[in-house]
Each structure stands twice: as C-alpha cells, then as structure tokens.
C-alpha positions as a Python dict, from the first residue, in 0.01 Angstrom:
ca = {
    (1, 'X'): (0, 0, 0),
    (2, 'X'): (-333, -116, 178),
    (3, 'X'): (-663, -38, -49),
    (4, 'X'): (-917, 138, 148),
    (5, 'X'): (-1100, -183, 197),
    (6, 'X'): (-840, -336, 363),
    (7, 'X'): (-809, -7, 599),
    (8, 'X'): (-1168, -1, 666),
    (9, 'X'): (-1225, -387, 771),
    (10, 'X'): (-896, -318, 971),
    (11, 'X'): (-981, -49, 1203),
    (12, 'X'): (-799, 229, 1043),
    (13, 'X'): (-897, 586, 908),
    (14, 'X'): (-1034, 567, 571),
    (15, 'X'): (-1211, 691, 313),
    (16, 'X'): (-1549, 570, 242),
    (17, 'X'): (-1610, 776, -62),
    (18, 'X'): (-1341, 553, -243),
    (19, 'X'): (-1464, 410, -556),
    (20, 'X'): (-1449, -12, -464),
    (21, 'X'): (-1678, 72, -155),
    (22, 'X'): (-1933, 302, -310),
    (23, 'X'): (-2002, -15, -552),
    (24, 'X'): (-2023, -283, -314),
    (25, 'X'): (-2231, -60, -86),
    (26, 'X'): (-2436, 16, -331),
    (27, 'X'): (-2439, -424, -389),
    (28, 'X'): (-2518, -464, -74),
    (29, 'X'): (-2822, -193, -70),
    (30, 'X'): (-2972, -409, -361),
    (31, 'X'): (-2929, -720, -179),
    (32, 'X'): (-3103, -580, 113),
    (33, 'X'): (-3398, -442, -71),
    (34, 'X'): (-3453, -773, -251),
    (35, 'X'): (-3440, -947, 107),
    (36, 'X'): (-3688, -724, 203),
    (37, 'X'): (-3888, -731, -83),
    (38, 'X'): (-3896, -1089, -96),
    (39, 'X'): (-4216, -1270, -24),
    (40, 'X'): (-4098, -1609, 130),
    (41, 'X'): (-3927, -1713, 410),
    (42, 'X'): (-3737, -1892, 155),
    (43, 'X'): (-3626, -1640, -72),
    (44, 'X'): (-3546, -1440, 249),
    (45, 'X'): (-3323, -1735, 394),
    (46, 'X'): (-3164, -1754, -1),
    (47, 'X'): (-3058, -1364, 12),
    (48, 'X'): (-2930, -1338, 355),
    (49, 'X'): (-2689, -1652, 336),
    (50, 'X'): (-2572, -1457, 10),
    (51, 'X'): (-2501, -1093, 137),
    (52, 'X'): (-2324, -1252, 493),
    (53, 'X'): (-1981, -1329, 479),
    (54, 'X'): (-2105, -1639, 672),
    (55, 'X'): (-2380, -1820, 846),
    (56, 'X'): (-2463, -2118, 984),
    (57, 'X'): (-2760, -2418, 852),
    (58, 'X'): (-3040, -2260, 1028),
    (59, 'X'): (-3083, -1879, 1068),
    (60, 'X'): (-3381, -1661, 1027),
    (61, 'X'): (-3358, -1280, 962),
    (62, 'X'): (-3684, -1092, 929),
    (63, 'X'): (-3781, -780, 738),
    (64, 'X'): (-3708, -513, 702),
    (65, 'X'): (-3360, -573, 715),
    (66, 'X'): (-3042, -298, 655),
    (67, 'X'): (-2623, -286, 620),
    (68, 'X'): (-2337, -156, 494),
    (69, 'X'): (-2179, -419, 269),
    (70, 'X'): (-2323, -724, 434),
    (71, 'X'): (-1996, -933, 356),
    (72, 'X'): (-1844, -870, 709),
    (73, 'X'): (-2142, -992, 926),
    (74, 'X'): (-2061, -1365, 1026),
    (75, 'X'): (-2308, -1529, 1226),
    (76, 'X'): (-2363, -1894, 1381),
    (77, 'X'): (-2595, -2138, 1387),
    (78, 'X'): (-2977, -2093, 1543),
    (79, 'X'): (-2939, -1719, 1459),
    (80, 'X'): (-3254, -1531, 1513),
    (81, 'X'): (-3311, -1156, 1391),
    (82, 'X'): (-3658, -970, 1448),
    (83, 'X'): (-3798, -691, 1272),
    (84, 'X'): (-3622, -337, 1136),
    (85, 'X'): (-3278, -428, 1233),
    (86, 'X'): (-2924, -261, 1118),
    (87, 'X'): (-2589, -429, 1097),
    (88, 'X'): (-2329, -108, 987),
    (89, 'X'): (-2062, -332, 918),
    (90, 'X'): (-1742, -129, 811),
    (91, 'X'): (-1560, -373, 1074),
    (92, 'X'): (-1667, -754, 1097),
    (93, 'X'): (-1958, -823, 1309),
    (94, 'X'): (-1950, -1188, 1475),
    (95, 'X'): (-2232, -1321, 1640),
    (96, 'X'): (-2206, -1695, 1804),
    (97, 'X'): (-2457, -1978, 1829),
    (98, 'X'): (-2775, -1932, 1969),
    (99, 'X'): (-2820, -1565, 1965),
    (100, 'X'): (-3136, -1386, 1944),
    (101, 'X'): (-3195, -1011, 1855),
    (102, 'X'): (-3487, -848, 1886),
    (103, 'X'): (-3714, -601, 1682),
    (104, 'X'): (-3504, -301, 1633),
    (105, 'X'): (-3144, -387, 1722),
    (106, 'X'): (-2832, -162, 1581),
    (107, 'X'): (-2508, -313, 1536),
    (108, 'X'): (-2271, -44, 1440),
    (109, 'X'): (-1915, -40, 1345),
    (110, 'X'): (-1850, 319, 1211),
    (111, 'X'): (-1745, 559, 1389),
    (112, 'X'): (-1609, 961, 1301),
    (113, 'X'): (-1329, 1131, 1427),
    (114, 'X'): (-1423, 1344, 1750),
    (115, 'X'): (-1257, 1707, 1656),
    (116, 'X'): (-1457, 1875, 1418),
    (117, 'X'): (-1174, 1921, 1124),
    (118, 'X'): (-1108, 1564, 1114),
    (119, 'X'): (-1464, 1461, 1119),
    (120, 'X'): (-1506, 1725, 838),
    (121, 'X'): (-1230, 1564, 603),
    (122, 'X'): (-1428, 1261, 535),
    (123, 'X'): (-1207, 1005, 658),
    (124, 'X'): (-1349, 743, 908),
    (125, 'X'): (-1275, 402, 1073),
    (126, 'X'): (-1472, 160, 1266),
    (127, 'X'): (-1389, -138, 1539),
    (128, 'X'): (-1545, -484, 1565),
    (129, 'X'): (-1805, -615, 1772),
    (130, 'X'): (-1819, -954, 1919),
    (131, 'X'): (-2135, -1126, 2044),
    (132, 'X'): (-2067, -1496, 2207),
    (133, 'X'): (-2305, -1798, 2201),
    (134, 'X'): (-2650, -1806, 2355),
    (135, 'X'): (-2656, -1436, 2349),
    (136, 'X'): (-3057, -1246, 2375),
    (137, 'X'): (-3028, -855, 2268),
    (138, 'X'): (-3344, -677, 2346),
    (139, 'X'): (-3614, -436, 2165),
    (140, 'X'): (-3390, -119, 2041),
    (141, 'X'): (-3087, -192, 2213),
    (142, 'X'): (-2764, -71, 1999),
    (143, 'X'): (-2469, -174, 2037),
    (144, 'X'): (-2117, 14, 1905),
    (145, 'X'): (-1803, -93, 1775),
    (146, 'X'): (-1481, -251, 2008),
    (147, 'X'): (-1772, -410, 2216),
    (148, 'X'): (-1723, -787, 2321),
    (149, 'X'): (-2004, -954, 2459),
    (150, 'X'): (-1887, -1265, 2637),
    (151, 'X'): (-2128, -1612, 2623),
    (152, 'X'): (-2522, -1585, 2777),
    (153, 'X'): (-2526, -1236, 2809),
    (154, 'X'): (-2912, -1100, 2786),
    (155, 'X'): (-2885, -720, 2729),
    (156, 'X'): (-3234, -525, 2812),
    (157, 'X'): (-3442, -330, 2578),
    (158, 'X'): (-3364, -13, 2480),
    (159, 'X'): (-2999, -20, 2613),
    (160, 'X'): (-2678, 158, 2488),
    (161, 'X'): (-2396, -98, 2508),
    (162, 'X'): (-2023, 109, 2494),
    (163, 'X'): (-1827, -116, 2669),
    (164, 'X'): (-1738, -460, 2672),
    (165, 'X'): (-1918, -722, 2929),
    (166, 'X'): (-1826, -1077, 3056),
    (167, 'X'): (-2008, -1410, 3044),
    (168, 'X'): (-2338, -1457, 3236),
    (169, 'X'): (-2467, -1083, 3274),
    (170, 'X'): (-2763, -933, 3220),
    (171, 'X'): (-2692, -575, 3100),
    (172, 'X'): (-2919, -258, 3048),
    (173, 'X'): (-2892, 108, 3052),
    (174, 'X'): (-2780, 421, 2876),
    (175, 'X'): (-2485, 361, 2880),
    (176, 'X'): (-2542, -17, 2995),
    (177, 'X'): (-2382, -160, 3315),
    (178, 'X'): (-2401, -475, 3490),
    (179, 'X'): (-2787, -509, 3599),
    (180, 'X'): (-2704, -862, 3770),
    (181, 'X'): (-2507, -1198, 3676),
    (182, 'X'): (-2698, -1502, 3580),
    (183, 'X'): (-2683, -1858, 3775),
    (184, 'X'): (-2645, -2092, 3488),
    (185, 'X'): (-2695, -2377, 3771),
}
C-alpha cells in the first residue's frame, strides 16, 4: 500500500493532512525561514543546497524565499532565483542549467479537485513541472503543474503558463501563448 508521500510526489489524490507530511512541511517551513533569516550569501547558499533535493556547484537563491517540503525541487547548475519567490512542490520541480527566474516567480504543483464535494473532502494531487536549460522566467510569471518548458524558452513578466511550450519561444500572456520563436543563429 503506497504512503501518502509516495501518492503525492506521484501525481495521485492524497491527503495532505497525513501525519509524515504535516512534519516535513512544517521542516521545510523552518528551513525556509532560516534561509531567509540568514544574513550571508553564504549561509543562504548553505540552507538552500540543504532543503533541495538537488542542486548544482553554483546557484544563488535570494530572499525571501518559500515551499512546500523543499526536497522535490532539483535544480542545475548557474541557477539564479530573485526576490519573493514560491516553489509549491507536492510534485518534483526540475529546472535545467542556466535558468534564471525573476523577482516574484510561482512554481506550483498542487492542484484541487474541480467539483465542489471532492475539493471539500480534503484530498488533493499535483503534476510536475519541467523547465529545460538556459531558461529566463520573468517578474510574476507563475507557472502550474504538467507544464514542460522545452530549452531557451524566455517567458514574459507577469504571464500565466498552463500549457506546455517547445524549445526557442518566447511566451507571455494570461494564459501564455507563443509571442514569437527565437533565432539561436
């Protein structure tokens, strides 16, 4: 029988109430507020590489700084993360080489049932998001679970990303679409 972890980081309805989630939520809230509490970029660097499931060498994540559990946000090397952002990982979150977020960026895996009763039971699930390499999300964009983002996509400020994109866009928009594709010549 699956634990309610395993349902969760799988994709499947689940219970977030459970006992083994409340605590390493609540871990991963401490971790966060000692991030963001620290007062070098050392310390900072420290924290993060500890709450992450994993990271590459060189990655900078700036205050103030908030998640879920932390544990399923896997990130590569050169990662860059401005101001006030939020991972909600319930499903992994994996971000490729190069990528660079800016002030304000949501990342979120949950998601609640649509029809009222089920919403109202307190079950939920959540679906992964994927960001390639060389990847630049704007100011305040969000982004929701089951997206893909495919290598050098640049998503504008502000935008509501739903769906998943190819290599080489530019996106923006509520919801975002296809602004234009980029000449990597």
């Amino acid at each position: 029988m699956k634990t309610e972890k395993e349902k969760m980081t799988g994709g499947e309805m689940y219970r977030p109430d459970d006992q083994q989630l409340v605590t390493e939520r609540r871990a991963a809230h401490l971790k966060a507020q000692a991030f963001n509490r620290a007062e070098t970029d050392q310390e900072r660097q420290e924290i993060i590489k500890e709450l992450f499931g994993s990271t590459g060498e060189n990655i900078t994540v700036e205050p103030t700084f908030r998640t879920d559990y932390g544990q399923n946000i896997h990130v590569g090397e050169n990662f860059y993360a401005n101001f006030n952002c939020v991972f909600l990982d319930v499903c992994p979150i994996r971000i490729g080489k190069n990528a660079m977020l800016g002030p304000g960026v949501s990342l979120v895996t949950p998601e609640h049932p649509l029809e009222a009763e089920a919403r109202n039971s307190g079950y939920e699930f959540g679906r992964p998001i994927v960001i390639g390499d060389n990847c630049w999300i704007g100011t305040n964009a969000t982004i929701v679970g089951g997206v893909t983002l495919g290598d050098n996509v640049v998503v504008a400020a502000g935008a509501v990303v739903k769906k998943s994109f190819p290599d080489n866009v530019i996106i923006g928009g509520v919801p975002a679409g296809i602004i234009r594709t980029i000449d990597n010549d």
